[in-house]
C-alpha positions in Angstrom: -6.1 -19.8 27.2 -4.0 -17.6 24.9 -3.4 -18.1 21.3 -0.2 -17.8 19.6 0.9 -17.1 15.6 3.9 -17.8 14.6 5.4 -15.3 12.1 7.2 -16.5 9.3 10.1 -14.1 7.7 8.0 -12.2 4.8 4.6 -14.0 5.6 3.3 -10.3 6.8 3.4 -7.5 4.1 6.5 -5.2 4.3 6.2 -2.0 5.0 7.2 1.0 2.8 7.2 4.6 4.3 7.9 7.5 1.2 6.1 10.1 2.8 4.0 10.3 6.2 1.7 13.4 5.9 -0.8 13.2 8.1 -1.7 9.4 8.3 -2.3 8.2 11.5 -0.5 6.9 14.3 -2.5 4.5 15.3 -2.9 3.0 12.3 0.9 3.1 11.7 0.6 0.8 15.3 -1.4 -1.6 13.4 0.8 -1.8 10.2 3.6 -2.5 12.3 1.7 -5.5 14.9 3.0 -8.0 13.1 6.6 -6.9 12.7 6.8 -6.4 9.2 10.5 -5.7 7.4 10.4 -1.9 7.3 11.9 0.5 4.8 12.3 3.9 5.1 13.9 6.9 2.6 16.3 9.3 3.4 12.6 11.7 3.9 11.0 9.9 6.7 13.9 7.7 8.2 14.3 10.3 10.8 10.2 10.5 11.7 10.9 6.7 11.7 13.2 6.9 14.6 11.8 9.4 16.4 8.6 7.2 16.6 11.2 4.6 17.9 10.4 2.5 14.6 13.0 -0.4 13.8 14.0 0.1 10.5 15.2 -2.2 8.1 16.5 -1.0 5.0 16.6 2.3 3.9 16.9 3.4 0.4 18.7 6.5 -0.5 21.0 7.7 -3.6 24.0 8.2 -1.8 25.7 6.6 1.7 24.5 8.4 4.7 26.5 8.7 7.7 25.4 8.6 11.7 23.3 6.0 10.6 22.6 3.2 13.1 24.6 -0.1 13.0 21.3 -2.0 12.2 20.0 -0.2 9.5 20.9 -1.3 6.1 21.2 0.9 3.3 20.5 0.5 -0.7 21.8 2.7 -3.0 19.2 4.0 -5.8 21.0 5.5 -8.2 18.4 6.3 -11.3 15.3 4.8 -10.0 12.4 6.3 -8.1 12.7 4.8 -4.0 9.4 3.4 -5.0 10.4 2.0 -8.1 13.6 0.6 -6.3 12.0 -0.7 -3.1 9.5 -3.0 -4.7 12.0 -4.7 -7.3 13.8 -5.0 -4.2 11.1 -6.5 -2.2 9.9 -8.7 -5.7 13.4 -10.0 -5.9 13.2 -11.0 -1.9 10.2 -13.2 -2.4 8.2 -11.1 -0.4 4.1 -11.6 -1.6 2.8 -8.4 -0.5 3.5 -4.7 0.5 2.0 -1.7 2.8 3.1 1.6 1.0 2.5 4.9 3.2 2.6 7.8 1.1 1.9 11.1 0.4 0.8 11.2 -3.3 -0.2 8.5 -5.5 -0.1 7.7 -9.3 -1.3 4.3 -10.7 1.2 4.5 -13.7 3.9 3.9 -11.1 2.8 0.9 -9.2 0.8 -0.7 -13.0 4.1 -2.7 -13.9 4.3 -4.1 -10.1 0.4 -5.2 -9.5 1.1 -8.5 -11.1 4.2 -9.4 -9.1 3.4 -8.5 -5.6 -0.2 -7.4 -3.7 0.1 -3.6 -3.1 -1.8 -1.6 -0.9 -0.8 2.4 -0.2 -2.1 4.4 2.4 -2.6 8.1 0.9 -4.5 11.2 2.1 -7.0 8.9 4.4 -7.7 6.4 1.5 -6.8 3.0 1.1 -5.6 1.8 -2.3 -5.3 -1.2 -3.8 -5.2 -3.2 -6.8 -8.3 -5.7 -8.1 -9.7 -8.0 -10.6 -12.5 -7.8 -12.9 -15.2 -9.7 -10.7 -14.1 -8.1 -7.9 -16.9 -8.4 -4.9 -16.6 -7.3 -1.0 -18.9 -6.6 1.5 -19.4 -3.2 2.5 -22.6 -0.6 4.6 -24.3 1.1 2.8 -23.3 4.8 1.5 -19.6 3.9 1.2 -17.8 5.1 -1.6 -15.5 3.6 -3.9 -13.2 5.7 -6.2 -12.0 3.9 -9.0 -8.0 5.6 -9.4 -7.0 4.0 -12.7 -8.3 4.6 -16.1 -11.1 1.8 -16.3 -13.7 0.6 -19.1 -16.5 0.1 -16.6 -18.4 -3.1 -18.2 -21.0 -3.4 -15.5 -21.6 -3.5 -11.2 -23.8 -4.4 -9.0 -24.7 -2.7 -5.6 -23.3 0.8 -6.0 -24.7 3.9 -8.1 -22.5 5.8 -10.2 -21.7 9.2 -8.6 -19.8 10.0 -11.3 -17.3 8.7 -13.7 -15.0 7.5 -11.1 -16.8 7.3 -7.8 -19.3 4.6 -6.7 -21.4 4.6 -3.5 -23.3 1.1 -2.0 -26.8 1.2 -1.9 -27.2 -1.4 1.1 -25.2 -3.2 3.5 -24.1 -6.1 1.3 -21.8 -7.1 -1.3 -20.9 -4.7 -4.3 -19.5 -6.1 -7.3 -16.9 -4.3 -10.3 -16.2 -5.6 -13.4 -14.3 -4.2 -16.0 -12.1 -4.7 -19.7 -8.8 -4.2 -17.7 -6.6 -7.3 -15.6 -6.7 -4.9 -12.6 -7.1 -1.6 -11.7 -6.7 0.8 -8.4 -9.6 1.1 -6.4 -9.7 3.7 -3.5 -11.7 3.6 -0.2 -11.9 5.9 3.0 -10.2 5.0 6.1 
């Protein structure tokens, strides 16, 4: 007996590509299981394709010619392509987002975290935005680097490394909280 999903049209996180570096391939494979709407910039579109990626949109400050019939193009004209991509993906209804990048600064994802779920893939860590209260389940020995500035109120299940990093102390949950709405939270992939 098989099982079968049915997709909906923006039910799976789109998928932003600014900058490839060295993430993995595989990984990239399982970003892309569900089909996601991809978007590429004028940087990577051409790793894209040589990957044999379907692109969806790519964003780029000018009109670029040879492209391929299917890919459509929007024009940035002042904005970052991040900047531009997620206002483009908020105004689409889409909920959610897979950013692979090579670099990554909180200040220019803070104004987004309350309008769509974020996650970006940089330098083999996983980023993402949480909630004071925030609890998962991790082994023990993980670490968890806080990325944005933070007023630490308390947690539970990690030791402080230092200001910014935590490590579990057992398998189990850990839990953050903290004086801001959200904050970025790294982990290793």
């Amino acid at each position: 007996m098989s099982s079968h999903h049915i997709v909906r049209e923006k039910q799976e996180p789109a998928l932003l590509v600014l900058g490839m570096g060295d993430f993995n391939h595989e990984q990239l494979g399982q970003l892309l299981e569900w089909s996601p709407t991809v978007i590429a910039t004028t940087q990577t579109v051409g790793l894209l394709l040589s990957l044999n990626i379907k692109i969806d949109w790519l964003i780029s400050k000018s009109t670029v010619e040879d492209m391929q019939a299917d890919i459509k193009t929007f024009i940035v004209k002042e904005e970052l392509p991040s900047v531009a991509a997620l206002n483009f993906l908020i105004t689409g209804g889409y909920s959610s987002v897979n950013i692979i990048s090579e670099d990554f600064n909180p200040v220019d994802y803070s104004t987004f975290i309350a309008k769509i779920n974020i996650v970006v893939f940089c330098r083999q860590k996983k980023i993402y935005a949480i909630h004071s209260g925030y609890s998962k389940w991790k082994t023990q020995g993980e670490q968890i680097e806080i990325i944005s500035e933070a007023d630490i109120l308390g947690f539970k299940g990690l030791k402080r490394i230092n200001t910014s990093t935590f490590e579990t102390l057992d398998d189990g949950f850990f839990n953050l909280q903290f004086k801001e709405e959200k904050l970025f939270i790294a982990e290793s992939l």
